[in-house]
C-alpha positions as CSV (number, residue, x, y, z in Angstrom):
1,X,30.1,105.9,43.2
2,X,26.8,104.6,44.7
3,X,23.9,103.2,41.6
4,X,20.3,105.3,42.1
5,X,17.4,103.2,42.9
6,X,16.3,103.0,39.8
7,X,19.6,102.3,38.0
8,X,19.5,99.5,40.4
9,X,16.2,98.1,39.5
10,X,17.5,98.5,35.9
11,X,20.4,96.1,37.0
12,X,18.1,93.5,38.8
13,X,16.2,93.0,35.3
14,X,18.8,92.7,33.2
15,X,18.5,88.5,31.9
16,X,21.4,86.6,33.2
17,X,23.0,84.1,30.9
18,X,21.5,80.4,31.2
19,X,23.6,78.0,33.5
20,X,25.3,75.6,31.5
21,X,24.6,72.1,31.7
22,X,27.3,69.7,32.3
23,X,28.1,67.5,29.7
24,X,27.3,63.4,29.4
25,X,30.7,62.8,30.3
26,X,31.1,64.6,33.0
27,X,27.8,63.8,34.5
28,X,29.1,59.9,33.6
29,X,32.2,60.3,35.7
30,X,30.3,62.3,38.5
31,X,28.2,58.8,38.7
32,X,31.0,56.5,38.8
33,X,32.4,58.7,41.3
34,X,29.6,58.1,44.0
35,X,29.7,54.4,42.9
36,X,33.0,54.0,43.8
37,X,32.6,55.8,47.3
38,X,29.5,53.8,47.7
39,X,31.6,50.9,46.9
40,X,33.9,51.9,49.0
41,X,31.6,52.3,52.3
42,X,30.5,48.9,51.7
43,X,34.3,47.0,51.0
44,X,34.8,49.0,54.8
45,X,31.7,47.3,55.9
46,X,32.4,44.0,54.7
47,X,36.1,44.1,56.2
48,X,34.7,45.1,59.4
49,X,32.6,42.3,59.5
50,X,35.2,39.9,58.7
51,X,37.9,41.2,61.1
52,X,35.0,42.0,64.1
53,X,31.4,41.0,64.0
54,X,32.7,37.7,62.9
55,X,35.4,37.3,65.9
56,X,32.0,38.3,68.0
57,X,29.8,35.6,66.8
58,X,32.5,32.8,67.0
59,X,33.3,33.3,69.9
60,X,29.8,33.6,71.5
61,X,28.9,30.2,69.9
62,X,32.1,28.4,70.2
63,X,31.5,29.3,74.1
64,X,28.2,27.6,73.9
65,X,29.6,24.8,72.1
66,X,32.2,24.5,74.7
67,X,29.5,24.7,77.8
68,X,27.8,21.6,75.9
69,X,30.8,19.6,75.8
70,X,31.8,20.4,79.4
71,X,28.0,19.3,80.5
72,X,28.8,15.7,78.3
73,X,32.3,14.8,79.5
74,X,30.5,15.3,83.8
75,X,28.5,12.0,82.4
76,X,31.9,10.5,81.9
77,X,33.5,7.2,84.2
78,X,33.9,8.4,87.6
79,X,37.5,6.9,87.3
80,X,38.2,8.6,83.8
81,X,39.4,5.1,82.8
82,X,38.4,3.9,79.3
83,X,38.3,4.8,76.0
84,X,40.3,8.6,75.1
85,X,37.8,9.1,72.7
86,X,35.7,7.4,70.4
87,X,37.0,5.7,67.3
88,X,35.3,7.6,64.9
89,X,33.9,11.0,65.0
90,X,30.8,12.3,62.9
91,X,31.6,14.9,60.2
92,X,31.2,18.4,62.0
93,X,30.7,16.8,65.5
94,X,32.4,18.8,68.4
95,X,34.1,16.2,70.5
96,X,37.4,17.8,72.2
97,X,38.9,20.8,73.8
98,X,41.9,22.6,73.2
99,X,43.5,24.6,76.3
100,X,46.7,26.7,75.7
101,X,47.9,28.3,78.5
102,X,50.4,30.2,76.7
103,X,47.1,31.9,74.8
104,X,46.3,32.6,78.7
105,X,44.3,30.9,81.4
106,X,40.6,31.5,80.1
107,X,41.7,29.7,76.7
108,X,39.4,27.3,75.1
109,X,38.3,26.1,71.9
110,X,36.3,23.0,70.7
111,X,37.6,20.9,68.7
112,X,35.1,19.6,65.5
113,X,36.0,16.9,63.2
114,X,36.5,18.4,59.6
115,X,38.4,21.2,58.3
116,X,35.6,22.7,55.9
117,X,34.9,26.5,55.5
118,X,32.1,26.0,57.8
119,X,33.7,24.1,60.5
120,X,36.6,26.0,61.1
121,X,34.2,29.3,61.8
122,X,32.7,27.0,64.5
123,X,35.9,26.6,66.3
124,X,39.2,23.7,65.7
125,X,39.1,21.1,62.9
126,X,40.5,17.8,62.9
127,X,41.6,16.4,60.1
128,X,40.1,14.0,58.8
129,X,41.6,10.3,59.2
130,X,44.6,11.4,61.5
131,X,45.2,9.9,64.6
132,X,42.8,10.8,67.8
133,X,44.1,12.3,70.5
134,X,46.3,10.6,72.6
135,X,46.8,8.0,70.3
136,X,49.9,6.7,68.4
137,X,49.9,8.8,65.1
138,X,49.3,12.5,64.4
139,X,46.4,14.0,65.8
140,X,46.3,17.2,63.2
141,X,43.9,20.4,63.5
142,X,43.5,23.6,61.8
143,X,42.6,26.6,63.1
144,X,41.7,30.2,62.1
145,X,44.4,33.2,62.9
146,X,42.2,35.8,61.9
147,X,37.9,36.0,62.1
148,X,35.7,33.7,63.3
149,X,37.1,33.7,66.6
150,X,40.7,33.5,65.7
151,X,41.9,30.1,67.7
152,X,45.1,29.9,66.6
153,X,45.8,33.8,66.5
154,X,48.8,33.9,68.4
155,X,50.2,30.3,67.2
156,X,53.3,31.8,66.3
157,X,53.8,32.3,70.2
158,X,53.9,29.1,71.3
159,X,57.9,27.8,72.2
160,X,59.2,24.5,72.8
161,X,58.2,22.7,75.9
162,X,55.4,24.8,76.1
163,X,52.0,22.7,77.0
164,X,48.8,21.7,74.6
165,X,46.1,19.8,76.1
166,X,43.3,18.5,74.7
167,X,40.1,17.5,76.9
168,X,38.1,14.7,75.8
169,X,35.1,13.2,77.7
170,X,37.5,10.7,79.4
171,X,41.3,12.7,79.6
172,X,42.8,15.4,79.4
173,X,45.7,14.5,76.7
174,X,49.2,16.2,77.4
175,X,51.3,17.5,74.5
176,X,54.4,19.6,74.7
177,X,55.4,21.6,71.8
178,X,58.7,20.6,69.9
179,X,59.1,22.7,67.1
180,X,57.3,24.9,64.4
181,X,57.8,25.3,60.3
182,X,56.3,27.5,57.7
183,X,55.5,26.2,54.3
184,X,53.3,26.2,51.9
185,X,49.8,24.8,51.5
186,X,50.8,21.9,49.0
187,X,53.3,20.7,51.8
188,X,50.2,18.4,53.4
189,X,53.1,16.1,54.5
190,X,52.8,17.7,57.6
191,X,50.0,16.1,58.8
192,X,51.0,12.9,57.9
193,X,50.8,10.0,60.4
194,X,54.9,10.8,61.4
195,X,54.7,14.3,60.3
196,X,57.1,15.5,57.0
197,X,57.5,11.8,56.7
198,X,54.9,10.4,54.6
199,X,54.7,6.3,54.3
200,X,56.9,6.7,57.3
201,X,54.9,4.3,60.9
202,X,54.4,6.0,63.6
203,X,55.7,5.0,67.1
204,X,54.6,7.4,69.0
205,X,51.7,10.2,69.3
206,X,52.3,13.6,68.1
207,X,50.2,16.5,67.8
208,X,50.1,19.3,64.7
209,X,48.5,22.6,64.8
210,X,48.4,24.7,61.5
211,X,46.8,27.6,60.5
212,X,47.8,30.5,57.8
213,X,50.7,32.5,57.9
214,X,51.2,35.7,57.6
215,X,48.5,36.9,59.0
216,X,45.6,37.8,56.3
217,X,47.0,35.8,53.9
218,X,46.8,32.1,52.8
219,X,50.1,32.2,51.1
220,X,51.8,30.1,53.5
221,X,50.9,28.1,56.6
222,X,52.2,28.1,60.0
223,X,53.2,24.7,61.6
224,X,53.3,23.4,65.0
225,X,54.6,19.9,66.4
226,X,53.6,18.7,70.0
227,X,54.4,15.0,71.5
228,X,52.6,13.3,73.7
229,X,53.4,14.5,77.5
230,X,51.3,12.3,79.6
231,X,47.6,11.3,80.0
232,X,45.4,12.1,83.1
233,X,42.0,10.9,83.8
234,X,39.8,13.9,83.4
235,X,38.4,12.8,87.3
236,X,41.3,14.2,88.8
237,X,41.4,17.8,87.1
238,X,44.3,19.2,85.4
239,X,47.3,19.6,88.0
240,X,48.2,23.5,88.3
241,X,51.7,23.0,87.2
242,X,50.7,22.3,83.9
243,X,48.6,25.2,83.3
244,X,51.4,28.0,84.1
245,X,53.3,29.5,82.1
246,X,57.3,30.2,83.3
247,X,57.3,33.5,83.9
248,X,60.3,35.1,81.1
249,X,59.4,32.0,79.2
């Protein structure tokens, strides 16, 4: 049955009932709600900075640092005889460069002395009082697996025999890698002067790479042991055999 015009006019006037206002509570939980999503955006943010924007930075300064480097070691000896590197190193001074080829040919990193927050987002840290590269003792470093460039992403690649050298303004210093462990941080024997010996003298020069393991996590850390391959003045370029990888390997 269809309403007359004017029962529908009649309709259209009649008060509807007030909308009822929601209560403190719920108007409390609505603005916790956008909080959290807010929150939320932000943690997204944050994380995407970590994992990305800082990988972008790192490696766009680290490159830089590594150009620098490269320009100081063409003032070297013509012979490449000398001195592998200085005795002492200034705290956060880039002096070294680490080439994997197992990370792939365009792998490099500079190497800093320190292992502070702040170093380590600028590349490789040395530890503090171990050997030099090259020399008798342990030449440890640290390195990032995830942000800030990431050096030692993929150390859990790296197999025995394959090659770690280290550039210096003089050498390029040969290790090959012997074997890897995973423990935890308090384990700092690993870095000792003969590694997971401490008080033990060294006889010969070893190299240790660590850097956290699993990935995102600091539970545990991941531990690599090179030896000393052979030296080669830095004049005479890095022979090709050395920087391939065995194919299958």
């Amino acid at each position: 049955m269809s309403l007359t015009r004017a029962e529908r006019r009649a309709l259209a006037q009649v008060p509807r009932p007030p909308r009822e206002r929601p209560g403190l509570g719920s108007r409390i939980v609505g603005v916790v709600g956008e909080l959290l999503i807010t929150l939320g955006v932000l943690v997204l943010l944050f994380v995407g900075w970590q994992l990305w924007w800082t990988d972008v930075t790192a490696d766009r300064a680290q490159a830089q640092t590594i150009q620098s480097l490269e320009r100081q070691f063409g003032h070297a000896p013509a012979d490449g005889q000398g001195t592998v590197t200085p005795a002492a190193v200034p705290f956060g001074k880039a002096f070294a460069i680490v080439r994997i080829p197992r990370f792939g040919s365009a792998y490099a990193r500079p190497v800093l002395e320190g292992t502070d927050h702040d170093i380590l987002s600028e590349g490789i840290g040395h530890y503090e009082g171990t050997a030099m590269p090259g020399k008798v003792g342990n030449f440890a470093v640290a390195g990032h697996r995830t942000t800030y460039g990431k050096p030692f992403s993929d150390i859990d690649k790296l197999r025995p025999g394959d090659v770690v050298i280290v550039e210096t303004r003089t050498t390029y210093v040969v290790y090959t890698v012997q074997r890897h462990v995973i423990v935890t941080p308090e384990h700092v024997e690993v870095v000792a002067p003969v590694p997971q010996e401490p008080g033990a003298t060294p006889t010969q020069a070893m190299m240790t790479m660590t850097a956290c393991h699993p990935r995102y996590s600091a539970a545990e850390r991941y531990v690599v042991f090179a030896s000393l391959l052979r030296t080669i003045p830095r004049a005479q370029g890095i022979p090709a055999s050395l920087l391939t990888v065995p194919k299958g390997a």
